[in-house]
C-alpha positions as MATLAB code, in Angstrom:
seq = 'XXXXXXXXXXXXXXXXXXXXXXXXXXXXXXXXXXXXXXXXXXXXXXXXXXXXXXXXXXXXXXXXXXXXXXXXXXXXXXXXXXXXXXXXXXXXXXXXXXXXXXXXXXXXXXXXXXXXXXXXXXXXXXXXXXXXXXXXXXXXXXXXXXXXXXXXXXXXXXXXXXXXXXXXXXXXXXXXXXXXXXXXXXXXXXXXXXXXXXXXXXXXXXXXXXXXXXXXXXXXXXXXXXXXXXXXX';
ca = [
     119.423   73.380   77.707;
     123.015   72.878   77.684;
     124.700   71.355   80.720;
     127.247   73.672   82.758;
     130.020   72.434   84.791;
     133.666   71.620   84.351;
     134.089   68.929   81.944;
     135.648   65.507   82.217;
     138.828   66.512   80.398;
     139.151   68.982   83.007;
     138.553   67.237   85.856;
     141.130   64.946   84.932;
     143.853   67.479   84.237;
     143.027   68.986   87.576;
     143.319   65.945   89.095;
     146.234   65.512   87.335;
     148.291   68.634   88.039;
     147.479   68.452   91.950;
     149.006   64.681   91.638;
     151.921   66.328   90.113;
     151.790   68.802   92.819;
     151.633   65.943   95.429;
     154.324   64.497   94.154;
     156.886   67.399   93.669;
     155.961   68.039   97.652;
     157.272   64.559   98.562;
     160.380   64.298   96.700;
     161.061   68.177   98.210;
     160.059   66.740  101.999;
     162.517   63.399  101.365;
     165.277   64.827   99.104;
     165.067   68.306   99.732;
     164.779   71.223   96.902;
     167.340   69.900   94.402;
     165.620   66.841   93.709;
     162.486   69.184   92.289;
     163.567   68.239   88.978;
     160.746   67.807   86.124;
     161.888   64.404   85.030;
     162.512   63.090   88.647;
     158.697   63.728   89.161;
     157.747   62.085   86.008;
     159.575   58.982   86.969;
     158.052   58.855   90.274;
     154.476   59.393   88.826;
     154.974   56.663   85.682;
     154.744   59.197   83.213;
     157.504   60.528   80.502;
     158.918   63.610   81.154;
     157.225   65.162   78.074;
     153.464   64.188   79.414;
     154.239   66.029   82.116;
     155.321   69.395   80.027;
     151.826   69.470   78.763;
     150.799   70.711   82.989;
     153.867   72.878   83.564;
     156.141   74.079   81.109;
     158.763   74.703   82.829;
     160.756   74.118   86.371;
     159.730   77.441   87.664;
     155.985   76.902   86.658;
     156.172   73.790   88.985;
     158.139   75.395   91.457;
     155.580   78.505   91.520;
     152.460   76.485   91.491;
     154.152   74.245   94.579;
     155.260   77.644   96.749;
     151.627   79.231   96.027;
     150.008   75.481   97.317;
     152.248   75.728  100.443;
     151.561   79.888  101.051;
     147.164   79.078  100.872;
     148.124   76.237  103.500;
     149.876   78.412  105.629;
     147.803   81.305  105.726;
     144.833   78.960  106.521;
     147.047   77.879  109.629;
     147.542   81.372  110.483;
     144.081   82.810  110.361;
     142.781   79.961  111.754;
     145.621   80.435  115.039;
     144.123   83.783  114.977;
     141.012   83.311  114.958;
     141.153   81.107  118.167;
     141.710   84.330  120.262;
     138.345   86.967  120.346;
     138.594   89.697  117.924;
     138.423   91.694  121.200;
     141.878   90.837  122.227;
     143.871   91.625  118.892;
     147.512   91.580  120.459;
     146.407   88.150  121.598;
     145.660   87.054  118.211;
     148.794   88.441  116.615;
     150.932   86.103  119.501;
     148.662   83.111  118.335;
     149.229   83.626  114.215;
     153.269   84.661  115.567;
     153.524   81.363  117.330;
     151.404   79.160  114.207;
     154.229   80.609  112.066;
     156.744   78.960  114.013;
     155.227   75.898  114.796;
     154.634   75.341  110.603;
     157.472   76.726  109.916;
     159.754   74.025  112.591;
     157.360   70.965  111.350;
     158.217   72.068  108.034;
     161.470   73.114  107.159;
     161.723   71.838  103.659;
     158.498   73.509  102.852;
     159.688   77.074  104.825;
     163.154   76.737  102.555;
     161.504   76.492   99.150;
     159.109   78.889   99.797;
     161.198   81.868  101.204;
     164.017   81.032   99.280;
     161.661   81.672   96.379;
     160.790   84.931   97.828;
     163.865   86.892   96.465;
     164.349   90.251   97.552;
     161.162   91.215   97.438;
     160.030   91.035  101.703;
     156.720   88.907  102.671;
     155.398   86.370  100.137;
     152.090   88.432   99.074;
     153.875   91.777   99.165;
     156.069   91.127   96.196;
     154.167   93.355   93.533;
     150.987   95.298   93.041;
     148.048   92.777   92.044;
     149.542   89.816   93.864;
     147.577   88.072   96.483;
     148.380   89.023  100.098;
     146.448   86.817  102.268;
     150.122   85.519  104.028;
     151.413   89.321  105.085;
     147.955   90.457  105.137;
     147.264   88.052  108.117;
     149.800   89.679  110.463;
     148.794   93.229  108.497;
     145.398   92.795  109.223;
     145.686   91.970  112.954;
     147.975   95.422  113.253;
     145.095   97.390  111.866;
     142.853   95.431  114.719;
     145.355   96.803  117.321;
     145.338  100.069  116.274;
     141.628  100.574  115.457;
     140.961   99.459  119.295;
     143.542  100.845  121.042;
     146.329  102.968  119.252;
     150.005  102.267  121.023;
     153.132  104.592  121.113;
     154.754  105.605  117.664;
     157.206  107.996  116.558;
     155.834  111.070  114.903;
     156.081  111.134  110.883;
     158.801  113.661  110.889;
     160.994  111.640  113.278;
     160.937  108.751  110.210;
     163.878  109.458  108.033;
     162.426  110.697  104.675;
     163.232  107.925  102.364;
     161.444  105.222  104.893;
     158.384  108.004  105.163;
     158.101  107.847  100.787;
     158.402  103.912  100.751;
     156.070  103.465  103.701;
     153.123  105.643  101.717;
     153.561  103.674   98.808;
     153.541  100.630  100.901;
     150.070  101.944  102.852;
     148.829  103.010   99.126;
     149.174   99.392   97.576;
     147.955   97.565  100.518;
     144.868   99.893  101.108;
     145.836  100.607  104.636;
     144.807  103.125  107.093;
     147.831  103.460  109.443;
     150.574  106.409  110.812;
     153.369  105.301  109.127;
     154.959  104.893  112.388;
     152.344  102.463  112.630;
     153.766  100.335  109.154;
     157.112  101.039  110.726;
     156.076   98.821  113.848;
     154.591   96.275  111.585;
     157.656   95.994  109.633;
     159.758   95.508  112.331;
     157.984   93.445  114.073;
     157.830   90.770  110.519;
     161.699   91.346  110.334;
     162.029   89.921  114.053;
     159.406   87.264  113.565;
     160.809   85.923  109.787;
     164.593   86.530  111.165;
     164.014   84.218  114.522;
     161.943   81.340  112.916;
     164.346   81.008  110.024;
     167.798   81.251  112.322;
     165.953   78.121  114.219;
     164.663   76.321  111.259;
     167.750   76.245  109.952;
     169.760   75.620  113.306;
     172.005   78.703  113.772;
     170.746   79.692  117.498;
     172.636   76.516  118.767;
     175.766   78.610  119.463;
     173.909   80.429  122.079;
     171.135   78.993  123.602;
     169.467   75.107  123.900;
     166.324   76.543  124.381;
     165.098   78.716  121.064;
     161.337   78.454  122.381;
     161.968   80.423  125.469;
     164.295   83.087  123.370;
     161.194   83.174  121.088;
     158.487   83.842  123.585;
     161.054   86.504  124.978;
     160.788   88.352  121.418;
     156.839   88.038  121.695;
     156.633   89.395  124.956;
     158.950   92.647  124.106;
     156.648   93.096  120.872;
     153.330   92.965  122.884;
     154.829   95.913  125.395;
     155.486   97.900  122.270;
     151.460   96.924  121.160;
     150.428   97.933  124.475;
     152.559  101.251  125.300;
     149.300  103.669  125.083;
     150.102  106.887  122.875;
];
């Protein structure tokens, strides 16, 4: 009977690749994303810089594998921040994963730069195409579907969305399989605008001109998004 199981060989490239992996999150943490380079990781591993083309082929295959590494840690962070509230209190749970964002986000900054930079024009990592994961926007997603589904809050009417939002936010609740008055999405959407727009202004130090204490301007934005969660329709 032959024996099933992943094979030496592979087990070694696995190991491997997440060395690789290990390593290009170092030099990225010390040196910041320029020093991401293929052959700077080889040196700092021992190997030659073509051993190391036979796991990634290319900058952007590193770079890709890296971002997806650091979006799985994240979203474990998230849903485990909300997951420490009850499903019984969803706008609870949304302030937790809100405030776990943040808090990664601030403790990592060279992390949150490669991976959002890498995001492009294309909104939440996870929302970028059809067939891409979505466990990082489906986290905060998710817990807006909890809200709703226990107790629906104020939204404006379909026909008071301007037309071209009301097309993209169907195809939006078509691809991510979600049962919500677009008004609904709309809140969703503005509230991950606000969130992404804060945490990267203070990760990147450009609230200093006005205030000291970005915490306290943060928890202000969380406390005007759960009155909008909590205006009853």
């Amino acid at each position: 009977m032959p024996i099933t199981g992943v094979s030496r060989r592979e087990r070694l490239r696995d190991a491997t690749t997440a060395e690789i992996k290990a390593t290009a999150r170092s030099l990225l943490v010390r040196e910041g994303p320029d020093a991401l380079r293929l052959r700077a990781i080889a040196r700092e591993m021992g190997m030659t810089a073509p051993a190391l083309y036979r796991y990634f082929d290319s900058h952007e295959a590193l770079v890709g594998a890296l971002c997806l590494d650091l979006l799985d840690e994240l979203t474990g962070r998230l849903e485990a921040a909300r997951d420490s509230e009850p499903v019984e209190r969803p706008v609870e749970r949304l302030m937790a994963a809100c405030r776990e964002f943040r808090r990664w986000s601030l403790a990592h900054p060279r992390e949150f730069q490669l991976t959002f930079a890498s995001v492009g024009e294309e909104g939440p990592p996870g929302h970028a195409e059809p067939g891409v994961d979505i466990s990082f926007g489906g986290v905060f997603l998710g817990i807006f579907v909890e809200i709703w589904a226990q107790a629906p809050f104020l939204v404006p009417p379909d026909e008071a969305i301007p037309e071209q939002l009301r097309g993209e936010l169907a195809t939006f609740a078509a691809r991510t399989a979600v049962d919500l008055p677009l008004g609904a999405l709309t809140a969703y959407l503005g509230g991950w605008v606000r969130l992404y727009g804060a945490v990267t202004l203070e990760v990147f130090g450009h609230l200093g001109f006005a205030v000291t204490d970005a915490g306290s301007l943060f928890e202000a934005m969380l406390a005007d998004m759960r009155r909008q969660l909590t205006a009853e329709s």
